[in-house]
C-alpha positions as CSV (number, residue, x, y, z in Angstrom):
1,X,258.8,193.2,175.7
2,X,262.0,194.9,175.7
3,X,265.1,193.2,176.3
4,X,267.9,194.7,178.5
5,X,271.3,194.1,178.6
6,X,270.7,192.9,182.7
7,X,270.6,194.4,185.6
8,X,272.8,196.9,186.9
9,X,273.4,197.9,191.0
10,X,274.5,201.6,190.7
11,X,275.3,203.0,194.4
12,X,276.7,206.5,195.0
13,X,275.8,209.3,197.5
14,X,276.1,212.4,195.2
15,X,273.0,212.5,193.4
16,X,274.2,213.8,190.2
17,X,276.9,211.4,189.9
18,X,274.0,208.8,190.4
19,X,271.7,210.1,187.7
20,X,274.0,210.7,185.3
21,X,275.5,206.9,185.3
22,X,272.0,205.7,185.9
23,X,270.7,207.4,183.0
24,X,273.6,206.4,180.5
25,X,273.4,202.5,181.3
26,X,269.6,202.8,180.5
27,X,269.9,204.4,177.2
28,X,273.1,201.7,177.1
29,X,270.3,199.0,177.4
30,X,271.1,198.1,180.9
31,X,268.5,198.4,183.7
32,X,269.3,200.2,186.9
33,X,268.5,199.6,190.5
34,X,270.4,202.9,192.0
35,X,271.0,203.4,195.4
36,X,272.6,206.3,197.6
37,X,273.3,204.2,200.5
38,X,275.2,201.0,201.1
39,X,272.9,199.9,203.3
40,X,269.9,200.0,201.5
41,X,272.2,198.5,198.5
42,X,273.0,195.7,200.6
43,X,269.1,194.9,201.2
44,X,268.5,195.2,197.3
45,X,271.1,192.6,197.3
46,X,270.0,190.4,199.3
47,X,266.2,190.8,197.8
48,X,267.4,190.2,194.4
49,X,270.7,188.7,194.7
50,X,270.5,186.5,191.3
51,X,268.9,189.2,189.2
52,X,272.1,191.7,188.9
53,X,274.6,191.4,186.2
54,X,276.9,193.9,187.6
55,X,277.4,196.1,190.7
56,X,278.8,199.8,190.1
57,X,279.8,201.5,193.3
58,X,281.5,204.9,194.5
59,X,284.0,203.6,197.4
60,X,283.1,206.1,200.1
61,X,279.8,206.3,200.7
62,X,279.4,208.9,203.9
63,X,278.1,206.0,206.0
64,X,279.4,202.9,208.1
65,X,278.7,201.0,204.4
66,X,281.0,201.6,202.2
67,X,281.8,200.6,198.6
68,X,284.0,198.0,199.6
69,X,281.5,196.5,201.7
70,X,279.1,196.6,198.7
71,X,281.3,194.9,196.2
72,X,282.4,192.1,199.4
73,X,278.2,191.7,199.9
74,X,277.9,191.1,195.8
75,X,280.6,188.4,195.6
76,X,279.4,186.5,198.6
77,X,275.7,186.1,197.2
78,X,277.2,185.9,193.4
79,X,280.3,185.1,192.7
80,X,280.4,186.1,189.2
81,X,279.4,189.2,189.4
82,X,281.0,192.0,187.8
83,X,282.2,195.0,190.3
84,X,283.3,198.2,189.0
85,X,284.5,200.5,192.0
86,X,284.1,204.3,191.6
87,X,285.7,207.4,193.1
88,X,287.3,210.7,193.3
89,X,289.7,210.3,195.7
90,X,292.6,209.5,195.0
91,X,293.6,207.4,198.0
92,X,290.8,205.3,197.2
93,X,292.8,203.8,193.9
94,X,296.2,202.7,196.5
95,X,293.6,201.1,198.2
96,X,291.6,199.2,195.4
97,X,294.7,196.2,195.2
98,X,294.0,195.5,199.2
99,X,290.2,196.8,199.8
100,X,288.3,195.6,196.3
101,X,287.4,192.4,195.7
102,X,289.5,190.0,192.8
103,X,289.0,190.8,189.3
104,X,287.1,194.1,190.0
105,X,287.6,197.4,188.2
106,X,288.5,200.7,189.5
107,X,287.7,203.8,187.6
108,X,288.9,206.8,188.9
109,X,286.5,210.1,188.7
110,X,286.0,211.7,186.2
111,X,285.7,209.1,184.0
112,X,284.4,208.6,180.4
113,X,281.0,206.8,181.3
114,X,281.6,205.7,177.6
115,X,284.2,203.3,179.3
116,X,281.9,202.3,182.3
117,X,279.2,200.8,179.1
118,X,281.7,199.2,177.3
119,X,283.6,197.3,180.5
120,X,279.5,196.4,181.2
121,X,278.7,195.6,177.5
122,X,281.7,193.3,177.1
123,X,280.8,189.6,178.8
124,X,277.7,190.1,177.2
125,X,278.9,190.6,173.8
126,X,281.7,188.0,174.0
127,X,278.9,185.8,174.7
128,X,276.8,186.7,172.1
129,X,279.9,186.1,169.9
130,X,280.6,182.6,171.0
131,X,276.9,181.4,171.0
């Protein structure tokens, strides 16, 4: 049985963006539950709630759901979890302070996905470290 680094919500509408994060975090050792709609994020939140480690989401989404609304639904079920917003728009990063929830991330894109793995990788190594 292989052993992943935990599971990973990836949501983002443009499907390249999508398989390209989705396929680094699984060669990173993370698995992926990706998703190009909030909404149907939302239910894979709600199904499997405990099971995610972290929740990556672009901010605008094209729908009613956005990625705020993603990253508020995580933090209600878990509030733990790691959230690492996503976008390319720059008015989305004034927004992050007032929008995202506490201690998230904001990337702006492009971004090194290098840096997305090793934001995700980090708790998990720290407590490797201290165990």
């Amino acid at each position: 049985m292989v052993r992943t680094l935990g599971i990973v919500l990836v949501v983002d509408d443009d499907p390249l963006v999508r398989i390209v994060i989705s396929e680094c975090l699984i060669d990173a050792g993370f698995t992926v539950d990706a998703h190009a709609l909030g909404t149907s994020a939302l239910r894979s939140l709600a199904d499997r709630q405990k099971d995610f480690h972290a929740v990556v989401t672009d901010v605008d989404l094209g729908e009613r759901v956005d990625g705020w609304d993603v990253g508020r639904a995580a933090r209600s079920h878990r509030p733990e979890i790691m959230v690492v917003y996503i976008s390319g728009g720059a008015a989305s990063g004034a927004l992050w302070h007032s929008m995202g929830v506490e201690q998230s991330t904001f990337l702006q894109k492009p971004f090194d996905i290098a840096c997305l793995t090793d934001l995700l990788a980090a708790p998990i190594v720290q407590q490797a470290i201290a165990s």
